[in-house]
C-alpha angles and dihedrals in degrees: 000000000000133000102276088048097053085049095049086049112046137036135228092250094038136115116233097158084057098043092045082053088049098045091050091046091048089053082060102036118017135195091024117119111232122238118213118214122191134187112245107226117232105241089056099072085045116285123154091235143045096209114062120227 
């Protein structure tokens, strides 16, 4: 893929990374909707630091 098609492709807000992951997971399993799972930092349910000890 060269630069125009990842452009084409993909938008500024979009997740690459994610689709490439979901293209890949609908050639093994197809017609099941994927479900994304993401870690919760800490901080943001209120811990004092970003960085866990």
């Amino acid at each position: 893929m060269n630069l125009d098609q990842y452009k084409e492709k993909y938008t500024a807000d979009g997740a690459p990374g994610w689709l490439a992951i979901d293209e890949v997971v609908e050639k093994l399993y197809p017609h099941q909707e994927p479900k994304h799972w993401a870690a919760t930092p800490h901080h943001a349910i209120g811990g004092k630091d970003p960085i866990d000890s």
